[in-house]
NUFI-271789 format. One record per residue: x, y, z of N, C-alpha, C, O, CB in turn; residue number from 1; residue in one letter. Coordinates in Angstrom, 3 decimals, padded with zeros to 6 digits. Glycine has a CB too. Example, Ala and Ser with C-alpha at 12.3 -4.5 7.8 and 13.67 -1.06 7.14 Angstrom:
! NUFI-271789
   n_east  n_north     n_up  ca_east ca_north    ca_up   c_east  c_north     c_up   o_east  o_north     o_up  cb_east cb_north    cb_up seq type
  013.190 -005.690  007.800  012.300 -004.500  007.800  013.200 -003.300  007.800  014.236 -003.319  008.465  011.308 -004.473  009.046   1    a
  012.850 -002.250  007.080  013.670 -001.060  007.140  012.900  000.030  007.870  013.409  001.138  008.039  014.084 -000.598  005.725   2    s
! end
This chain:
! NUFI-271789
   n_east  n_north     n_up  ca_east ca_north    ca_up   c_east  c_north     c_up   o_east  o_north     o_up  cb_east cb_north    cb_up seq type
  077.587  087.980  091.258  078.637  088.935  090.972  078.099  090.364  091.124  078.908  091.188  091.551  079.202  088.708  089.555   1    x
  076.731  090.828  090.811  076.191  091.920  090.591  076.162  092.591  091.983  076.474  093.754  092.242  074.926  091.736  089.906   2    x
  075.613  091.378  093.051  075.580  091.690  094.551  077.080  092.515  095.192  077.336  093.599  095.717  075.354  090.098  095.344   3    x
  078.060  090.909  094.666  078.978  091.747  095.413  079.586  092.819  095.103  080.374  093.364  095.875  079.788  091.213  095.730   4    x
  079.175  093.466  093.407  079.938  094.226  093.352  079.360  096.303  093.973  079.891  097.414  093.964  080.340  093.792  091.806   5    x
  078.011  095.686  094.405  077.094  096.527  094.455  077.469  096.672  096.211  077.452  097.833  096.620  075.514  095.978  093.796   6    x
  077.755  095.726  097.114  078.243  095.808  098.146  079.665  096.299  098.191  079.923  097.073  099.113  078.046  094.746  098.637   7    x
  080.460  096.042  097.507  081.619  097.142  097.421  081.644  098.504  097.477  082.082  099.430  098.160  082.160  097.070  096.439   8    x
  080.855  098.217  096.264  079.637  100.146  096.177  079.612  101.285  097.077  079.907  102.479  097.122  077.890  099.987  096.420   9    x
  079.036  100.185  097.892  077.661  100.480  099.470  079.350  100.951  100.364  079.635  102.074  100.778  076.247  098.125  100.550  10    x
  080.211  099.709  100.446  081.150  100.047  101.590  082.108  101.086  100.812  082.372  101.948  101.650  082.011  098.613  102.281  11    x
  082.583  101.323  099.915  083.026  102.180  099.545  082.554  103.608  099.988  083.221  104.473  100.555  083.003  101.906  098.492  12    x
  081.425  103.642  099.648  080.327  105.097  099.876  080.346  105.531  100.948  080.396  106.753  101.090  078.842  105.001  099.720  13    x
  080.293  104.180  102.686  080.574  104.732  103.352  081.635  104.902  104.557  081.654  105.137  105.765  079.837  104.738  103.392  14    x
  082.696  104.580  103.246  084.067  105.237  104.499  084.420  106.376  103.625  084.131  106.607  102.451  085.821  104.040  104.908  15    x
  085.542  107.425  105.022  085.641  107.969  104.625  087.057  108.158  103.965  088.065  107.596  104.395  085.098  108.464  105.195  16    x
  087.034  109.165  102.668  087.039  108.762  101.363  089.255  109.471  101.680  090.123  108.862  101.055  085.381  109.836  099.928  17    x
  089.748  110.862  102.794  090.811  111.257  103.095  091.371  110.046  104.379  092.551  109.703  104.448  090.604  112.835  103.451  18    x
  090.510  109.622  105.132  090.999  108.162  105.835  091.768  107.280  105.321  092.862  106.941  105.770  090.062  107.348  106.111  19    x
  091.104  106.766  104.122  091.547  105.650  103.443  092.748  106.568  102.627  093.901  106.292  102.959  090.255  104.785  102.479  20    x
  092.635  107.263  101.951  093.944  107.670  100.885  095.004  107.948  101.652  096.123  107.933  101.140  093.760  108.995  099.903  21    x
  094.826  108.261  103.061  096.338  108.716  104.051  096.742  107.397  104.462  097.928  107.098  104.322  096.110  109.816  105.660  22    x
  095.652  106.271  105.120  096.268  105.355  105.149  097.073  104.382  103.964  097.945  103.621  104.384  095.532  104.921  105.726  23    x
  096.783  104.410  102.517  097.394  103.835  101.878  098.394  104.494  101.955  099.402  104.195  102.595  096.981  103.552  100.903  24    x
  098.171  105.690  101.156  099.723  105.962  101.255  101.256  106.058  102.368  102.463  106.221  102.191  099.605  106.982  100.866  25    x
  100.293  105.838  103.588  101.538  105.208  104.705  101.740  104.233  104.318  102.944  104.080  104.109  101.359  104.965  106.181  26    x
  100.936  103.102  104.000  100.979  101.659  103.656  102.295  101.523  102.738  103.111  100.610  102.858  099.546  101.154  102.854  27    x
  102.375  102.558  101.813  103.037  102.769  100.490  104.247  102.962  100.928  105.195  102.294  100.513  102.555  103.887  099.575  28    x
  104.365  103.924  101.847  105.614  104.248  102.760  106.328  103.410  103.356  107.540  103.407  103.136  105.379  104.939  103.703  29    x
  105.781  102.541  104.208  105.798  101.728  105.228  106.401  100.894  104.251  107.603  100.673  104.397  104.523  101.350  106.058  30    x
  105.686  100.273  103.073  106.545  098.976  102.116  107.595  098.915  101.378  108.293  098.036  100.873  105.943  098.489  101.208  31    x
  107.548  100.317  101.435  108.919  100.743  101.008  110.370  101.083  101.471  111.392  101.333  100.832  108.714  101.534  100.604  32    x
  110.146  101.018  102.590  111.197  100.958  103.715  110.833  099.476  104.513  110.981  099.178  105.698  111.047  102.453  104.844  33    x
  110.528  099.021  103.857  110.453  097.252  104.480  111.796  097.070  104.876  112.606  097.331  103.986  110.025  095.841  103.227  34    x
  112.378  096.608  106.211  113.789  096.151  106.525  114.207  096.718  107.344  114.592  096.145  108.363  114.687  096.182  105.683  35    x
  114.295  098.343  107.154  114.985  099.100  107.720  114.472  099.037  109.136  113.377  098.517  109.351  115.009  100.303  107.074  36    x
  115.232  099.561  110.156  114.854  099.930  111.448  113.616  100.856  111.722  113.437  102.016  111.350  115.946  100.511  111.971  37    x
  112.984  100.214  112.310  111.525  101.034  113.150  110.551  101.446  112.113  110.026  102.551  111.974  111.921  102.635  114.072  38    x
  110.357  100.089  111.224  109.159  100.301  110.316  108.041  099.911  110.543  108.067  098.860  111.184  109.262  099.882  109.268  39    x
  106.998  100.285  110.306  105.836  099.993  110.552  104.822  099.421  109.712  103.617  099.659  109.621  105.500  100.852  110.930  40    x
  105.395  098.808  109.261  104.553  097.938  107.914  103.084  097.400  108.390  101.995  097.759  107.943  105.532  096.349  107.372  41    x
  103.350  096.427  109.430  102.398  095.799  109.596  101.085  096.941  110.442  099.869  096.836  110.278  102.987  094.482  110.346  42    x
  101.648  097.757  111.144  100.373  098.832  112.098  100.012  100.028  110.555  099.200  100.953  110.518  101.476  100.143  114.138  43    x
  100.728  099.662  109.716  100.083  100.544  108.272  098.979  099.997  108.011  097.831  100.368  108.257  100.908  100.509  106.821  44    x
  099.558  098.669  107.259  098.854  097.816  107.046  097.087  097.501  107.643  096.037  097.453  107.002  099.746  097.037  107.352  45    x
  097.344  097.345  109.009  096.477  097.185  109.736  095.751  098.559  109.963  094.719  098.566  110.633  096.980  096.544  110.788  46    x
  096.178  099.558  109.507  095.497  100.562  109.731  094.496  100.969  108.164  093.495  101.656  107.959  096.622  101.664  110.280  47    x
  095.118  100.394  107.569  094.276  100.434  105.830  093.411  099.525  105.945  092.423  099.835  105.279  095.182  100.016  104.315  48    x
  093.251  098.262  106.614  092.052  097.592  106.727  091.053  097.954  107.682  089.983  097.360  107.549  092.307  096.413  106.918  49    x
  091.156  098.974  108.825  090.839  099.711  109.788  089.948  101.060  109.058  088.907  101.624  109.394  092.212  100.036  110.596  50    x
  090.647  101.209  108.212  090.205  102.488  107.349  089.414  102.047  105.968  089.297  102.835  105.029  091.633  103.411  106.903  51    x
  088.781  100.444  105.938  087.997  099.889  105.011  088.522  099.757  104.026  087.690  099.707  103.120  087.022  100.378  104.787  52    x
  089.900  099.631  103.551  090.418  099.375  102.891  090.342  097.991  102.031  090.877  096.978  102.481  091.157  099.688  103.410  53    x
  089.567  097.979  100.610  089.706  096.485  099.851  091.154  096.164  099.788  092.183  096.840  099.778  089.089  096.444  098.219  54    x
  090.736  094.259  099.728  092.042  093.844  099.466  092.746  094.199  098.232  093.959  094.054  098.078  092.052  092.584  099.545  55    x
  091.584  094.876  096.977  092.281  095.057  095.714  092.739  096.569  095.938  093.289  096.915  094.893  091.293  094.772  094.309  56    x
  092.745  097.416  096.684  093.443  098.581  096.965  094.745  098.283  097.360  095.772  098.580  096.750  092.819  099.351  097.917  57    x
  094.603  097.377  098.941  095.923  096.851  099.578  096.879  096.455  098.260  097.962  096.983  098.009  095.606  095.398  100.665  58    x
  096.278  095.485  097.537  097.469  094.955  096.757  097.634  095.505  095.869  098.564  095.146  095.148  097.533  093.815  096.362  59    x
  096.988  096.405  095.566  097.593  097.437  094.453  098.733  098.073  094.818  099.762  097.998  094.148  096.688  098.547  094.086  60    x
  098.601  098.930  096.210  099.822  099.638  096.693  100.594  098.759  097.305  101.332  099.362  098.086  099.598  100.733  097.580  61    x
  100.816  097.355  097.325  101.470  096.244  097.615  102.304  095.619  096.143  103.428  095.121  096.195  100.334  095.250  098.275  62    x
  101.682  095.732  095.160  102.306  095.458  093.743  102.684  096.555  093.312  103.277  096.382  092.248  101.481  094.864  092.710  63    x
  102.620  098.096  093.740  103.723  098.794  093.139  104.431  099.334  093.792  104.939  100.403  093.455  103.512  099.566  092.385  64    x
  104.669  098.735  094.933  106.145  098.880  095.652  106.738  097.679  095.607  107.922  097.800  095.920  106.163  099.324  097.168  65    x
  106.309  096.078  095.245  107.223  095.310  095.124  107.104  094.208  093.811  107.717  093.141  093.773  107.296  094.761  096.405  66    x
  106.425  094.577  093.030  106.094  094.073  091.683  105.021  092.778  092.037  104.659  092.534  093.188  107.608  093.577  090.791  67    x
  104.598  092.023  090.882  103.697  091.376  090.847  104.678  090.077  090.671  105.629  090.117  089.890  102.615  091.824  089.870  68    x
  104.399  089.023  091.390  105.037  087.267  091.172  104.498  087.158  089.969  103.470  087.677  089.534  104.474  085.814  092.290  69    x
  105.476  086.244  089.312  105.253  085.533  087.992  106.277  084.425  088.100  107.500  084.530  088.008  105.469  086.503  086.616  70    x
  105.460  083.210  088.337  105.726  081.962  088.096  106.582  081.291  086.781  106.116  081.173  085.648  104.551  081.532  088.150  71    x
  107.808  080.924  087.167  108.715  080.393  085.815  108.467  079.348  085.512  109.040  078.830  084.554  110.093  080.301  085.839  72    x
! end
């Protein structure tokens, strides 16, 4: 656990730090107009993992534009 969290660290440190925050927040954009005509969800998307984006970032700005599942 110590490794990977120390490799998060490491990749965190080296992207860069206005890359990643513009791409989420298109991401944010993009999921929020999910449906509508000429959205770009998925080239957001793909551009936040492009821009080193963790999956626990992605789904952060993925759970607060469309809430978190909870199983009945």
């Amino acid at each position: 656990e110590r490794e990977q969290v120390a490799r998060l660290g490491d990749a965190r440190a080296r992207r860069h730090a206005e890359t990643i925050s513009n791409a989420l927040a298109a991401l944010r954009v993009a999921a929020s107009a999910l449906g509508t005509p000429g959205g770009a969800f998925m080239d957001c998307l793909i551009d936040a993992v492009r821009a080193r984006g963790t999956v626990g970032e992605i789904s952060d700005v993925l759970e607060s534009v469309f809430g978190r599942h909870r199983s009945s």
